[in-house]
C-alpha positions, -999 to 999 in steps of 0.1 A, spaced: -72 -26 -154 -110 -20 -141 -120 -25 -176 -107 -59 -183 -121 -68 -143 -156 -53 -158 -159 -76 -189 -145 -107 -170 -174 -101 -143 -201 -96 -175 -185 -128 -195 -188 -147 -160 -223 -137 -156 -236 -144 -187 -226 -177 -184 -244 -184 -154 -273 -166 -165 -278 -179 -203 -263 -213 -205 -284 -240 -212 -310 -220 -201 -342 -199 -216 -345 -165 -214 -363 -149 -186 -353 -120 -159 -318 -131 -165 -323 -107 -196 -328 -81 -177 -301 -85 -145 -272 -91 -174 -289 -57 -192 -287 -36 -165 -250 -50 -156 -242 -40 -192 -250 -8 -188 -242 2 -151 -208 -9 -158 -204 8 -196 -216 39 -176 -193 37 -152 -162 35 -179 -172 59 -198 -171 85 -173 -140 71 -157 -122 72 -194 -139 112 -196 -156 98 -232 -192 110 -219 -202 143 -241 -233 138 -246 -255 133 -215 -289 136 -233 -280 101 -248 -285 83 -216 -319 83 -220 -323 55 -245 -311 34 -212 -347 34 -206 -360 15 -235 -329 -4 -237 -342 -17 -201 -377 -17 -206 -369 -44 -236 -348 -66 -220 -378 -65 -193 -401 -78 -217 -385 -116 -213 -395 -118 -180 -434 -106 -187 -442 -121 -225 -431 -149 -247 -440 -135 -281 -416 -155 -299 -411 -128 -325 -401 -102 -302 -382 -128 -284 -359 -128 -313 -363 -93 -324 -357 -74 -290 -319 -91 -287 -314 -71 -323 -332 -42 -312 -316 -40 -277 -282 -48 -294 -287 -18 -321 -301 7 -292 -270 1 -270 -249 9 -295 -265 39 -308 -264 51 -271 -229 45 -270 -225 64 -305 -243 96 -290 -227 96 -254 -196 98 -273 -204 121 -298 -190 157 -288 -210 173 -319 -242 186 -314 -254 176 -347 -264 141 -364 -253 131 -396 -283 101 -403 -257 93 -437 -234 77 -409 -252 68 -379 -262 28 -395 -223 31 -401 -209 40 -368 -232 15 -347 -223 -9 -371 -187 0 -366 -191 1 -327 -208 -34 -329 -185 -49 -353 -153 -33 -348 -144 -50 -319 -131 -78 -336 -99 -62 -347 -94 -54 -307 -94 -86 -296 -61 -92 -287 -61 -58 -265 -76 -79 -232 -50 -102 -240 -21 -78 -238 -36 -62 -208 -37 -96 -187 -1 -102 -204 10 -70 -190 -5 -75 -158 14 -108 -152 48 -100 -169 51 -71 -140 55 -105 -112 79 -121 -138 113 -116 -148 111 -125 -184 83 -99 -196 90 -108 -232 87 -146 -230 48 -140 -206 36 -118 -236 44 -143 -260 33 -175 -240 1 -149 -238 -5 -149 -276 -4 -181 -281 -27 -190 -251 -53 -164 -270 -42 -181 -304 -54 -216 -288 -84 -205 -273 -95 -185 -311 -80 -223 -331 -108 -237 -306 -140 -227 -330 -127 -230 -355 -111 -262 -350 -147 -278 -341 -163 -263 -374 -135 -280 -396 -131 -315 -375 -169 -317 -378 -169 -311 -415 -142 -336 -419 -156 -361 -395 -187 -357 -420 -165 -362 -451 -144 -392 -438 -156 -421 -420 -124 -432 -412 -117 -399 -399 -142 -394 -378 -140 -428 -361 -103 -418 -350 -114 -383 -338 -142 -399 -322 -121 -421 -298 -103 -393 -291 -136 -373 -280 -145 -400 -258 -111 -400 -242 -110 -364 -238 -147 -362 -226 -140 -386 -198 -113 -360 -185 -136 -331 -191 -170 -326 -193 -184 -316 -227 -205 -291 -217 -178 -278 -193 -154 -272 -220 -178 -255 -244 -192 -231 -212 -151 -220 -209 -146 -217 -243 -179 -194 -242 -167 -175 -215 -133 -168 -230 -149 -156 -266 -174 -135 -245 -146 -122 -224 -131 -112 -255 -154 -97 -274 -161 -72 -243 -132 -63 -240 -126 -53 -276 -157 -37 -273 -147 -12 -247 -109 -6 -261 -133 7 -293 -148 28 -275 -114 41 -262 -100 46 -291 -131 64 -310 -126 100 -324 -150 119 -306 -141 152 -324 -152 137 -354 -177 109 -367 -157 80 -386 -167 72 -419 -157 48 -444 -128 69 -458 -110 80 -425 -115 45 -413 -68 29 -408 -63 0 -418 -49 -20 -385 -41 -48 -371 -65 -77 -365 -45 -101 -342 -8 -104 -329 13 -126 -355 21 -154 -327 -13 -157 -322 -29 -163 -358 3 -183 -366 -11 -207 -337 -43 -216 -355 -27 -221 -385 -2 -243 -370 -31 -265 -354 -52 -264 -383 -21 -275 -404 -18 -305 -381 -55 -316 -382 -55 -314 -424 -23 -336 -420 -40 -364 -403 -66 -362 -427 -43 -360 -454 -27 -394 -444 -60 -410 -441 -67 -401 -475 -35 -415 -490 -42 -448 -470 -81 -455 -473 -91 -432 -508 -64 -432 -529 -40 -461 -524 -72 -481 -512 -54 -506 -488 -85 -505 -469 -94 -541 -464 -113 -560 -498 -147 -555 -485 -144 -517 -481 -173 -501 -499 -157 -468 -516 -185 -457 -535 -203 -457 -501 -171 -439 -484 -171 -409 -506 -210 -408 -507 -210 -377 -485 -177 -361 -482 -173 -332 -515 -197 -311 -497 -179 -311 -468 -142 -304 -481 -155 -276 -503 -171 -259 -471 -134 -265 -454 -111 -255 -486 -137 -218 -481 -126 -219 -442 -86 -219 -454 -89 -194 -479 -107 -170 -455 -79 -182 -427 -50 -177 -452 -63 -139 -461 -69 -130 -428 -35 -145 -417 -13 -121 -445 -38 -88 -444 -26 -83 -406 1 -59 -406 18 -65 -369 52 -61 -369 72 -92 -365 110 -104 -372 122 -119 -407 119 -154 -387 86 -149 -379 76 -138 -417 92 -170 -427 71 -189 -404 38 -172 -416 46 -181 -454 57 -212 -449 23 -222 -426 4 -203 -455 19 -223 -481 16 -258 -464 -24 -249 -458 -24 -246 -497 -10 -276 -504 -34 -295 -477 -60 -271 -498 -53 -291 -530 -51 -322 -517 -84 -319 -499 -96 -307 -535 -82 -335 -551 -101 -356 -523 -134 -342 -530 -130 -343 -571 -120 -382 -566 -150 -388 -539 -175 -372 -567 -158 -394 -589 -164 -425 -579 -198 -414 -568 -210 -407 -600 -197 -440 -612 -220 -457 -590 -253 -431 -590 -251 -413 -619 -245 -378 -632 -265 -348 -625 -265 -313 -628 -251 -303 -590 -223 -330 -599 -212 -313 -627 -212 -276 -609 -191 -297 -581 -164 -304 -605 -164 -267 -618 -164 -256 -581 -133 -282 -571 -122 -268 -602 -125 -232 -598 -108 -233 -561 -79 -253 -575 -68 -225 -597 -78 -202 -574 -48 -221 -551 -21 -200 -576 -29 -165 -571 -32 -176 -534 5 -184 -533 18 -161 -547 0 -136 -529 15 -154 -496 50 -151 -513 44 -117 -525 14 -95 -507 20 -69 -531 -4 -95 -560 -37 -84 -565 -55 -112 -548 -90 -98 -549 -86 -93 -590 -70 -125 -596 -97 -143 -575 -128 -119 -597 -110 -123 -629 -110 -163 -624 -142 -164 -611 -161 -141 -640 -141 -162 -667 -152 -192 -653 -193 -184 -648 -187 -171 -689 -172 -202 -702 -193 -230 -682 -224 -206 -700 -211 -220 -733 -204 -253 -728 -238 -269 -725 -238 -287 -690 -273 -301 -699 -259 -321 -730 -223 -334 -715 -245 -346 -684 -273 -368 -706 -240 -374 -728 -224 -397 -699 -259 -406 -681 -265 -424 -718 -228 -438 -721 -232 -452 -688 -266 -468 -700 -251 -487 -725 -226 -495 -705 -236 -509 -670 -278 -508 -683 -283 -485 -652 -301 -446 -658 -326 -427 -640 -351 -420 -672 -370 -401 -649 -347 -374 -640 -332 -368 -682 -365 -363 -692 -380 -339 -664 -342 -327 -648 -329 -313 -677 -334 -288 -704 -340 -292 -739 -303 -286 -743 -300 -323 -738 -327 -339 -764 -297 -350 -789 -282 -371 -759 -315 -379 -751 -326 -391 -787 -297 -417 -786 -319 -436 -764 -344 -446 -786 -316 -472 -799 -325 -488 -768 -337 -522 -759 -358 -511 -734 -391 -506 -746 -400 -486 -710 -372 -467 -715 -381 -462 -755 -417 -450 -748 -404 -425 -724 -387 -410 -746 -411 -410 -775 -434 -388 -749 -404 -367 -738 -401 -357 -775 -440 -350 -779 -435 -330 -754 -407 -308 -765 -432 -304 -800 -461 -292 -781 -435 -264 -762 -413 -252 -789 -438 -240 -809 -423 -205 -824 -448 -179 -842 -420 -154 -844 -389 -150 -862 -371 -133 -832 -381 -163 -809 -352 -185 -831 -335 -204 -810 -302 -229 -822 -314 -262 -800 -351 -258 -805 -343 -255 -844 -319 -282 -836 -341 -310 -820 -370 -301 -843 -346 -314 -873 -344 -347 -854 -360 -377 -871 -381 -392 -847 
């Protein structure tokens, strides 16, 4: 229990010393904290076997003094890595009982001790849990309330990342969360909120980085082979940010079928201007669910059938908001490239949207089945995708439709066929001198004097099929 008292008294005190505030001799005071107290649990959990290694407190200190003396900005930044790195190497050696160093896994194990408390964080969870199921009757039902406190409190984060991506993406959207902000805001204090939620993270990450320590081998160095696979987080508790993300992509999902797609909107609503800035945005969330639905299926906690259920059927509905956010972006691109035009980074947008769609199957049925080789699925769509778009001459379908659309609607950015795009393009690009234009005409005349003066070949092994291609062309 003195642990979890420790990294509650360091996740206080980092709050009050860092927040909203510049480093100075705070630095320092949290520093020697830090250590005082990692000194005092690991002689009071009997890992200390290597006293020797204590020494690298003194330029662990020294560092963290150095924000109270200078302000060279590039040691301002450095010395946190630097500090960071030394405490764990200290760590590493205090609790190494061999004499010797292997240097092949020292980067590894600091690494691991830095890192590696992420899997733990749901130990200082379970030890406050403990600790207040022995004043209740109903132990079970504490734990679990527990879990899905600590399942909150990690949605939290993440929640803000997506909402502000979507808030991005959607106007509409954003103008309902927005009036919820301000109601919420006028309960709570923004900054209050985001120093608890600080505090709670910090809290957690201490204390996963002590029960780490804990559970280290000290008989023998870990390495990438002995290395179990284990839990992350409890069930209950990753099910709970699923379940809230879930609900946020539904509300955004209904505002989508209203204002994009059925577009009952009002007449006046500008959609070109509505999608203008939203594929970006989606893409960047659809990422966030894939990572969220892996990491929700690799944990191996043991929970009942029911519970399974749940977890698949929470993984499934977050593909299925997946697609539809997909379909979202594909139809915002759309109708902004009816309105500004096509360009290379549109095109690799489609092939993205594209890409993560059928990325969406293997994702199911590795939900329904864990036993499915997601990793190769995911490689083998990926590779066969970056091969085919190789051969299908993006340069040439993009001037293709930026010249339909010129004879269409009259509107094309000359400017950006001629100088954007490869030669690739020149036989789109040679349609325009059917043009009306003479601006437009002249251009174009230039852009193919141009491609003469560059495609100049004095070698037979310099062939190439479009150069021979455009220099065939009768202008």
């Amino acid at each position: 229990m003195s642990y979890i008292v420790y990294c509650l008294i360091l996740s206080i005190l980092q709050s009050v010393l860092f927040f909203q505030k510049q480093f100075g001799i705070s630095v320092i005071i949290f520093v020697v904290f830090a250590v005082i107290f990692m000194v005092k649990i690991l002689y009071k959990k009997e890992k200390v076997k290597n006293k020797k290694a204590f020494i690298l407190i003194v330029p662990i200190v020294l560092l963290s003094s150095t924000y109270a003396i200078w302000n060279n900005q590039f040691f301002a930044v450095f010395n946190i890595l630097v500090t960071f790195g030394l405490f764990a190497f200290m760590v590493y050696l205090v609790t190494n009982e061999e004499n010797t160093i292997d240097f092949k896994n020292i980067v590894f194990n600091v690494f691991l001790i830095i890192f590696k408390p992420i899997i733990f964080l749901n130990k200082p969870i379970n030890e406050i849990s403990d600790i207040f199921s022995k004043y209740t009757k109903d132990k079970e039902r504490t734990r679990t309330i527990t879990r899905i406190v600590l399942g909150i409190v990690l949605a939290i984060p993440v929640v803000f990342v997506v909402v502000g991506l979507l808030n991005s993406a959607d106007i509409v959207f954003s103008d309902i969360t927005g009036k919820f902000g301000i109601q919420l805001t006028n309960v709570f204090n923004e900054s209050f909120i985001f120093r608890i939620i600080l505090i709670v993270l910090a809290f957690l990450y201490f204390g996963g980085y002590v029960y780490n320590i804990f559970e280290r081998n000290t008989k023998k160095q870990e390495t990438l082979e002995i290395i179990e696979r284990k839990s992350i987080l409890d069930n209950i508790t990753i099910q709970t940010v699923t379940t809230i993300l879930n609900i946020i992509y539904l509300l955004f999902c209904i505002i989508q079928f209203s204002y994009l797609f059925m577009k009952i909107g009002g007449t006046n609503f500008d959609y070109a201007d509505y999608a203008r800035s939203g594929f970006f945005q989606l893409m960047a969330v659809t990422f966030i669910n894939f990572i969220v639905i892996i990491v929700s299926n690799v944990n191996k906690s043991v929970c009942s059938n029911k519970a399974i259920t749940y977890k698949k059927v929470m993984n499934i509905l977050l593909c299925i908001f997946t697609f539809i956010i997909l379909i979202s972006a594909f139809y915002r691109m759309r109708l902004y490239e009816l309105e500004y035009g096509y360009t290379t980074l549109r095109l690799f947008v489609y092939i993205i949207l594209g890409t993560e769609a059928v990325l969406t199957i293997p994702t199911v049925m590795y939900i329904l089945n864990t036993k499915v080789p997601l990793l190769k699925c995911c490689l083998a769509i990926i590779i066969t995708v970056y091969t085919v778009i190789n051969f299908i001459n993006m340069d040439n379908i993009i001037a293709d439709r930026n010249v339909d659309r010129y004879f269409e609607t009259g509107r094309i950015d000359i400017e950006y066929l001629v100088n954007g795009l490869s030669i690739d393009a020149a036989p789109q690009i040679y349609r325009l001198l059917g043009s009306s234009d003479n601006d437009i005409k002249s251009k174009v005349y230039e852009y193919f004097k141009n491609i003469d003066q560059h495609t100049q070949t004095t070698s037979l092994f310099e062939f190439n099929f479009y150069k021979y291609k455009v220099k065939n062309l009768n202008y």
